[in-house]
Each structure stands twice: as structure tokens, then as C-alpha cells.
C-alpha positions as CSV (number, residue, x, y, z in Angstrom):
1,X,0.0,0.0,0.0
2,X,1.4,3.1,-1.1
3,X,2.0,6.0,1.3
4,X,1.0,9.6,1.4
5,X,4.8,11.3,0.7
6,X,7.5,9.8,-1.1
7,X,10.4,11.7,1.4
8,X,9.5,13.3,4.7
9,X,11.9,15.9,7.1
10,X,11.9,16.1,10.4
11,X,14.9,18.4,11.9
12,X,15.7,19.0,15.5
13,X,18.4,19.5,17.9
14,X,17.3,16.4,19.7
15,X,18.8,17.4,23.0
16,X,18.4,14.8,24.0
17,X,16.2,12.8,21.6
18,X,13.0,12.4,23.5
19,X,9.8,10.7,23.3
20,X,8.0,13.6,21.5
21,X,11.0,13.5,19.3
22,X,10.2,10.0,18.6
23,X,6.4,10.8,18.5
24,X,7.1,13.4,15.1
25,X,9.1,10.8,13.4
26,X,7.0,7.7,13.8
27,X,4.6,9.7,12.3
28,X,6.5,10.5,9.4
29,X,7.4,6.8,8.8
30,X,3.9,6.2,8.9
31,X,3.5,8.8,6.0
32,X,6.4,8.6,4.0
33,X,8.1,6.3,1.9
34,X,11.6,7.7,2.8
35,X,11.9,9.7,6.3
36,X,15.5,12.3,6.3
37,X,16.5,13.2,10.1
38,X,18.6,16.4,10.4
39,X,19.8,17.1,13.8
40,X,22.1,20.2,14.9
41,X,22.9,22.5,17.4
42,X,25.3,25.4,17.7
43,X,26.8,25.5,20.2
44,X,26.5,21.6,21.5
45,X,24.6,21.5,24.0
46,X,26.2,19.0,27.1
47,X,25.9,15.3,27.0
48,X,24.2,15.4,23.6
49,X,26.8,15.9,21.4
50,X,26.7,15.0,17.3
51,X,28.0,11.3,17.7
52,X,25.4,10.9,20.6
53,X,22.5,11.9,18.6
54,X,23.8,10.1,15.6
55,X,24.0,6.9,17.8
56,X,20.3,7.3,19.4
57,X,19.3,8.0,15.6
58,X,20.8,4.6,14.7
59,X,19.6,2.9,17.6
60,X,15.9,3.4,17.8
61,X,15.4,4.3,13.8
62,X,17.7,2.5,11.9
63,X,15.2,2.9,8.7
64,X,16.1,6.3,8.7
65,X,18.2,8.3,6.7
66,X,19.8,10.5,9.3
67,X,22.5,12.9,10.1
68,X,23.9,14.6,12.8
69,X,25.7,17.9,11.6
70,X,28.6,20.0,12.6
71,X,30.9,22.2,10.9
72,X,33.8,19.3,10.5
73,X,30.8,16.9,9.1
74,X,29.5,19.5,6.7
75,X,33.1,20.0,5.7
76,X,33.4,16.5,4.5
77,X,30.6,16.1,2.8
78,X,30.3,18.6,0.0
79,X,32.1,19.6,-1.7
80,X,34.4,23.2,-1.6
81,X,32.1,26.3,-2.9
82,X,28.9,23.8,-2.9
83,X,27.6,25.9,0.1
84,X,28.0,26.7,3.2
85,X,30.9,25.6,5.3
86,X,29.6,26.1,8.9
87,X,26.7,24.9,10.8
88,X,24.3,28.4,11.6
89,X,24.1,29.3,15.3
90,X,21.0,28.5,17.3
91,X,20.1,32.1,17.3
92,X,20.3,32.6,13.3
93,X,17.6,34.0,11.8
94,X,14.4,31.4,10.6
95,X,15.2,31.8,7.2
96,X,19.1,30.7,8.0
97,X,18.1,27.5,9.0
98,X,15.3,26.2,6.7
99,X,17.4,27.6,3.9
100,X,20.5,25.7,5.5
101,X,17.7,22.3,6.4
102,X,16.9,22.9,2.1
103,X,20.9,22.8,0.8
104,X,21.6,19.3,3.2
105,X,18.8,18.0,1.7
106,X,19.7,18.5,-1.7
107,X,23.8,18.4,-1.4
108,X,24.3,15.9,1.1
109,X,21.3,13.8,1.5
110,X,20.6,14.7,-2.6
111,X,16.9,14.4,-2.2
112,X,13.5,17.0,-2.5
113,X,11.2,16.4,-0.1
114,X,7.7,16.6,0.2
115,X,6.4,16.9,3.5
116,X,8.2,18.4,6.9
117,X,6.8,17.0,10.4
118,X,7.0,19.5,13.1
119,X,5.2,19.8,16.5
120,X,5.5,23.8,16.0
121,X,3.3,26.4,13.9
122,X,6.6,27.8,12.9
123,X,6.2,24.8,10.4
124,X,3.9,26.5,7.9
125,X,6.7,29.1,7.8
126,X,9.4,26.3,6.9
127,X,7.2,24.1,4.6
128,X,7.2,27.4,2.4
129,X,10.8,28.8,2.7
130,X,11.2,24.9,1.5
131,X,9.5,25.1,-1.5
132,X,10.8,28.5,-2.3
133,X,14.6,27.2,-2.0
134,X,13.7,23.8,-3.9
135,X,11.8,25.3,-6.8
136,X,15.0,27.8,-7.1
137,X,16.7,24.9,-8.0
138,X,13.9,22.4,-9.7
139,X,11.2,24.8,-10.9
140,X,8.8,21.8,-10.9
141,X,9.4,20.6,-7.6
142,X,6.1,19.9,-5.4
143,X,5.1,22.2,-2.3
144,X,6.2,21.1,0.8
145,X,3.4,20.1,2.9
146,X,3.9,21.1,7.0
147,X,2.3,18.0,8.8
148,X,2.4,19.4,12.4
149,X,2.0,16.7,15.1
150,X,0.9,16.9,18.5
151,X,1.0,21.1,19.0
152,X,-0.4,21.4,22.3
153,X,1.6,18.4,23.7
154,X,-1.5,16.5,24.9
155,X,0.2,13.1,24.1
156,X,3.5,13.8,25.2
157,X,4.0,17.4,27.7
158,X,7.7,17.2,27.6
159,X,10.6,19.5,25.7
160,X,14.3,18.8,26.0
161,X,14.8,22.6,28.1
162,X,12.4,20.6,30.9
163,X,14.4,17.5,30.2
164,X,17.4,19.5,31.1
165,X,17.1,20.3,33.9
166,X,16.7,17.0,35.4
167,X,16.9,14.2,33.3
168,X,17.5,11.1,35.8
169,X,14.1,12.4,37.3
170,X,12.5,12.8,33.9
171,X,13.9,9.4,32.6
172,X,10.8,7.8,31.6
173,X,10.4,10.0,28.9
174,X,13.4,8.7,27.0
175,X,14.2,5.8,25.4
176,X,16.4,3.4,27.5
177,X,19.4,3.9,24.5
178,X,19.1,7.3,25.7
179,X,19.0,6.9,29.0
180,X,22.3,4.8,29.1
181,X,24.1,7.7,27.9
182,X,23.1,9.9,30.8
183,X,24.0,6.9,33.3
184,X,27.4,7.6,35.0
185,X,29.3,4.3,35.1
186,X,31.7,3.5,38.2
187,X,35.0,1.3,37.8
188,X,35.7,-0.9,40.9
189,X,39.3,-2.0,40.7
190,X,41.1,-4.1,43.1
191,X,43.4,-7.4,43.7
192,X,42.3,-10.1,44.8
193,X,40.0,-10.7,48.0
194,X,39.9,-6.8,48.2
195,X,36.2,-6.6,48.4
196,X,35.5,-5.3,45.2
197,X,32.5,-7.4,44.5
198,X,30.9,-7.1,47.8
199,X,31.5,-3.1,46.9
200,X,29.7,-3.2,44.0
201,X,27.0,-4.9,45.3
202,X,26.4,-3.3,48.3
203,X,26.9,0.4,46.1
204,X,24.3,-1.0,43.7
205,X,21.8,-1.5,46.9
206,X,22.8,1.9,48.5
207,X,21.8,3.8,45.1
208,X,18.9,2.1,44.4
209,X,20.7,1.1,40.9
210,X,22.2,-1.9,38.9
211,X,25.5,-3.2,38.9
212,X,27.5,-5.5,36.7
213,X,29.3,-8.7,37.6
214,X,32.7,-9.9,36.7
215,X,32.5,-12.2,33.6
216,X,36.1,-13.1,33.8
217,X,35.1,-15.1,37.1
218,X,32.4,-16.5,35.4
219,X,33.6,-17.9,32.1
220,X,36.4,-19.1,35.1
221,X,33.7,-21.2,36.6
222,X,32.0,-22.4,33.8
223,X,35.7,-23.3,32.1
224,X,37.0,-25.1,35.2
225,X,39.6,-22.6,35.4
226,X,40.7,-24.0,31.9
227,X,40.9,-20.6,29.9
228,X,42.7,-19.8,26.9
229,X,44.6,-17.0,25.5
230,X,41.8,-16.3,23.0
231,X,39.6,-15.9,26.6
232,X,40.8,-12.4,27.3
233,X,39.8,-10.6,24.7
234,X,36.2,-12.1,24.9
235,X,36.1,-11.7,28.6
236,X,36.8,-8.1,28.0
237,X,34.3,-7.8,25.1
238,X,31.3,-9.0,27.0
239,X,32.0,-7.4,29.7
240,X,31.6,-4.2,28.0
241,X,28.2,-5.4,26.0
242,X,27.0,-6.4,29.7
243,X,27.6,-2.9,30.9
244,X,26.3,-1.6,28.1
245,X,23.1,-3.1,28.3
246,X,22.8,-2.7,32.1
247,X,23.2,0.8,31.8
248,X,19.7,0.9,29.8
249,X,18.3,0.0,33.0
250,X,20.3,1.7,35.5
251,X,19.4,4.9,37.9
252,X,21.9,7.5,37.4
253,X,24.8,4.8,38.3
254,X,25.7,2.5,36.9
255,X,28.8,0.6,39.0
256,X,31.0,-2.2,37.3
257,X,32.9,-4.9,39.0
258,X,35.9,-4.8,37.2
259,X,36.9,-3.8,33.6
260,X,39.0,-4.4,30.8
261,X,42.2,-3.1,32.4
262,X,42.1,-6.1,34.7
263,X,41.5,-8.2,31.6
264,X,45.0,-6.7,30.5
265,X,46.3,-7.5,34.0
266,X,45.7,-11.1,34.0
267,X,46.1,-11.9,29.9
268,X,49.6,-10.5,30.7
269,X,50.1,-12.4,33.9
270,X,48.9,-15.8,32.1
271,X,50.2,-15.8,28.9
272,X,53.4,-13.0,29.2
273,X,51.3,-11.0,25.8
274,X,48.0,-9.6,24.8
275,X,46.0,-8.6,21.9
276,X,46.1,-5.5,20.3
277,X,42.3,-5.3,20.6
278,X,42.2,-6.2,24.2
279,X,45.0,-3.3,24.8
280,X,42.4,-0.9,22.7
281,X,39.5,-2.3,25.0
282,X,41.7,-1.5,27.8
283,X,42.0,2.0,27.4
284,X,38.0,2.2,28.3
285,X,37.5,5.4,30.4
286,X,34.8,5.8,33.1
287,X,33.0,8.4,34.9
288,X,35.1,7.5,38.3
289,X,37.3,5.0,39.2
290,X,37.5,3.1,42.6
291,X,40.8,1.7,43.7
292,X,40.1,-1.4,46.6
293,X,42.7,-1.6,49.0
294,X,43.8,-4.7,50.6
295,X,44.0,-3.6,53.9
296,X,42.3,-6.8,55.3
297,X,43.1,-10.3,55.5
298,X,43.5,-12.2,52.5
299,X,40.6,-14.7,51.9
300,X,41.3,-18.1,49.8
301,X,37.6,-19.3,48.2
302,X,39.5,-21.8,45.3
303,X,40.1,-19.4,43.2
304,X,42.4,-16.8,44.1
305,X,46.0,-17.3,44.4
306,X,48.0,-15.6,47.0
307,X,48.5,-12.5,49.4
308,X,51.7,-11.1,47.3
309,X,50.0,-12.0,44.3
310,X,47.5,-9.6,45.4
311,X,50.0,-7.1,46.4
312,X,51.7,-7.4,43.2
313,X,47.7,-6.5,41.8
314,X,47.2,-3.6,43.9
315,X,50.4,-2.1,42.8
316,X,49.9,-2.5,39.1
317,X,46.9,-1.1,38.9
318,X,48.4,1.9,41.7
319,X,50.5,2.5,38.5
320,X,48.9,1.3,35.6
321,X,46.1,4.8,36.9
322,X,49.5,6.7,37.6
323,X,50.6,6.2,33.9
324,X,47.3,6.9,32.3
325,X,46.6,9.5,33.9
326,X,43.0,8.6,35.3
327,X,41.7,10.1,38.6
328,X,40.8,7.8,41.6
329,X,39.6,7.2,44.8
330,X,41.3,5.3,47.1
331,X,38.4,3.2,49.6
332,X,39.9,2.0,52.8
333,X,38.5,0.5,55.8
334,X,35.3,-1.9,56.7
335,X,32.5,-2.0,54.1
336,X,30.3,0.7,55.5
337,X,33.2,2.7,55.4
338,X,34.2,2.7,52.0
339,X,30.6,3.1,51.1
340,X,30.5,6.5,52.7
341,X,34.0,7.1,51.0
342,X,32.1,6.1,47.7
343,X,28.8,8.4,48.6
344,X,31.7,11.1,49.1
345,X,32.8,10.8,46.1
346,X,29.8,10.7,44.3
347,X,27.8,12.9,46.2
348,X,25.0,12.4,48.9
349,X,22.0,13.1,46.8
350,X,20.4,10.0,45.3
């Protein structure tokens, strides 16, 4: 069954890409053939920067064709006196940025469109500057039709200024692959029997959040102890999808038991060498980092080897943080204390 437009635009800032967001373009999908997503913002506004946007974009409408624009993006695709070289500011005049909206249509995405989805009456306005800047160009081109979508916001009372200003407490109105990119993530790090997984734990419980397990230990388990070189990088590649997809869930924290800077540790300490991916993988930065110390007695369960061992571990990683120059906090004491150290260092509101 055929569908009312060929091509439909919807353009936004999308900061952050929220359900009304989603609301517009769904219904553009459901009228178009083709649907062309133009997102930009000068200046960037925090936490939803270009490759953000471009990654919800991909995530939740991957039968788009979509593009998050700034002025090194526009530079590389068009070509040198094709048109303008920099992204407009947010406070350019209307007919700036419908005019801008027309040339990415035609020189990057190389389309016309027909219809433009808004949830604004300043749509009418861009439908027509549209047209005007199409039919310059293809005298025969169509009108643009403005398809405005929920005005009043009866379906869906939300804007990304409100979203703004709180957007842990306004989560539900964002898709979870949103969400996750608000969601802090906290490294534990520690040698062995340092009470880095009881930490986690007990963090996750204190915050009312999610945390993720070590999958080293548990490929460990379900091997026998039998793993192979070709283990580490695995171990360190799930353990990333894991946190990945925990943070979807998460609520404002997200805390991980471990990370792929002890998958380096031990593929070194096993085999004397590691993959050049698993080195990459290694290099994974987090919001704050917590360094165990093992300031209590050293506790065998089967799996662990020895009390220098874990010295040895607490030092690498004192230096392995040194080198790299990544902040970190240093938890000491019984568990209830370094959970207040923790709450200290990420603050006492949650």
C-alpha cells in the first residue's frame, strides 16, 4: 500500500532525543516512503553531542536516513564552494536555517522532499521557505506540505529545556538507549579478595541502581579454570556489552565490578602477551574509578592465588592509573566505610 509522501523531514536538535521527538518521526514513517532526520545544534549542548545523537538516531530508527551535523561533518561532505561551510548558530535567523535544512537536503542527502513534520506552527513558515529554496533549483518541484503533530503536547508534555534540567528524574520520557548515555558508570578495581565485589553490590543497593558482575570469574567457573589465550579478549568484550546493556536500566549509576584493564592485568600475567584489541578495549574510560585496598586479610575461596599476588595486583593497577593519567579514589576501611568514602565521592544526593 502506497504511502502519502515519497520523502519526509523532520529536523531538530534532539537534546536529547525524547519521546515527543520519537512521537514526530514515527509519524513521518507512517507517512512517507523515505523519512531524512537532520539534527544540529550550535553550540552543542552537554551530554548530547553529534556522535550521541547520531548513535540514538541509529539505535531506535535504523530505517532512517539520518545525520547529525557539525561544521567538520558538513566540511566532509560537499564539496568546496557547494555551500555553506559552517553549521548556523541556534540564534540565526528562521530563514538561515530552513534555507540551510533545504541545501543538506539536496547536497548531502541529494533528495527533494515533500512533506516536513513538526510539532511547531513555525512549520507552515518552513514548509514554504522549502519550497521556495527547492523550486530555485527544480522549478517543478512539489510544495512542501507542513504535517504538524501533537502542538499542544496533549500526548506527550515534555521539551528537551524541561528534560534538562533533570533528566535522571524525567527518565521515563526517554528511550532506554538514551537513557544509558546519561547513566554515570563506576569502575571498581582491586586485587584479589579486596572486596571489590561485595562493593559493587552493596553500592548498587545503596543507590537504588544496577550493577555489573565480573564475567572473567564466570567464564572461570563455567571453564574449570581452563581458559585460553583467546579468553581475554572475549572476557573483556562482554564485559563491555554487559555494561552496556545494564546501563539501559540503571538509575543515574551504573557501577562495574571490574573492567578491561584487569582483563589486561591477567592476559599478561597468564600468557606474558595480549591482543592488540584487548589493549584498545583497555584504554575504556569511566566516569570515576575506585581503587580497593587490601587492607584486610586475605581470603582463599578456590580461586584466588596468593596474598603477594594480590600485592603485586594492587600495585599494578596503583601504577597502571599513575601512567594513564586517570583520577581515583582510594576506599579504605570496613565496608560501611568505604561506602560512605564512595557516597563522598559521588555525592550524597540520590
Amino acid at each position: 500500500m502506497s504511502k502519502r509522501f515519497r520523502r519526509g523531514l523532520v529536523v531538530g536538535k534532539f537534546s536529547p532525543l525524547h519521546r515527543g521527538h520519537e512521537l514526530v518521526i514515527n509519524r513521518a514513517h507512517e507517512e512517507c516512503e523515505e523519512v531524512f532526520v537532520l539534527s544540529y545544534s550550535k553550540p552543542e549542548l552537554p551530554g548530547c553531542e553529534a556522535a550521541l545523537r547520531e548513535k540514538w538516531l541509529t539505535a531506535i530508527f535504523p530505517n532512517a536516513r539520518h545525520l547529525a551535523v557539525t561544521d567538520e561533518r558538513l566540511r566532509q561532505s560537499i564539496k568546496l564552494g557547494e555551500g555553506p561551510l559552517e553549521v548556523p548558530a541556534n540564534d540565526a535567523d528562521d530563514t538561515t536555517h530552513r534555507r540551510f535544512c533545504g541545501f543538506l537536503c539536496q547536497h548531502v542527502f541529494g533528495v527533494t522532499v515533500e512533506a516536513v513534520f513538526t510539532s511547531e506552527d513555525y512549520g507552515d513558515g518552513f514548509a514554504a521557505e522549502l519550497t521556495r529554496y527547492f523550486r530555485e533549483r527544480q522549478p517543478t518541484c512539489p510544495a512542501v506540505k507542513h504535517i504538524l503533530v501533537d502542538r499542544n503536547r496533549q500526548k506527550l508534555p515534555i521539551s528537551g529545556t524541561l528534560l534538562r534540567q533533570d533528566i535522571h528524574a524525567r527518565r521515563d520520557w526517554l528511550s532506554p538507549v538514551v537513557y544509558a548515555s546519561f547513566v554515570q558508570r563506576i569502575c571498581l578495581l582491586g586485587g584479589e579478595s579486596s572486596g571489590k565485589s561485595t562493593l559493587a553490590e552493596a553500592l548498587a543497593r545503596e543507590f537504588s541502581t544496577s550493577h555489573v558482575a565480573e564475567y572473567g570469574r564466570e567464564l572461570w567457573h563455567t571453564k574449570s579454570g581452563a581458559l585460553v589465550f583467546e579468553d581475554m579478549r572475549h572476557i573483556a568484550e562482554v564485559q563491555i556489552q554487559r555494561e552496556e546493556a545494564a546501563a539501559m536500566h540503571a538509575n543515574r549509576f551504573l557501577f562495574c565490578d571490574t573492567s578491561p584493564l584487569t582483563t589486561l592485568f591477567y592476559s599478561n600475567h597468564m600468557f606474558g602477551k595480549a591482543e592488540h584489541v584487548l589493549e584498545r578495549l583497555a584504554e575504556r574510560r569511566y566516569d570515576y574509578t575506585i581503587l580497593c585496598a587490601p587492607d584486610f586479610s586475605f581470603v582463599q575461596d578456590g580461586t584466588r592465588q596468593t596474598e603477594p599476588f594480590r600485592m603485586r595486583q594492587h600495585e599494578w593497577y596503583f601504577n597502571k592509573l599513575a601512567e594513564r593519567g586517570i583520577a581515583y579514589r582510594l576506599v579504605t576501611g570496613s565496608p560501611e566505610a568505604r561506602i560512605a568514602q564512595a557516597r563522598q565521592l559521588l555525592g550524597t544526593h540520590h
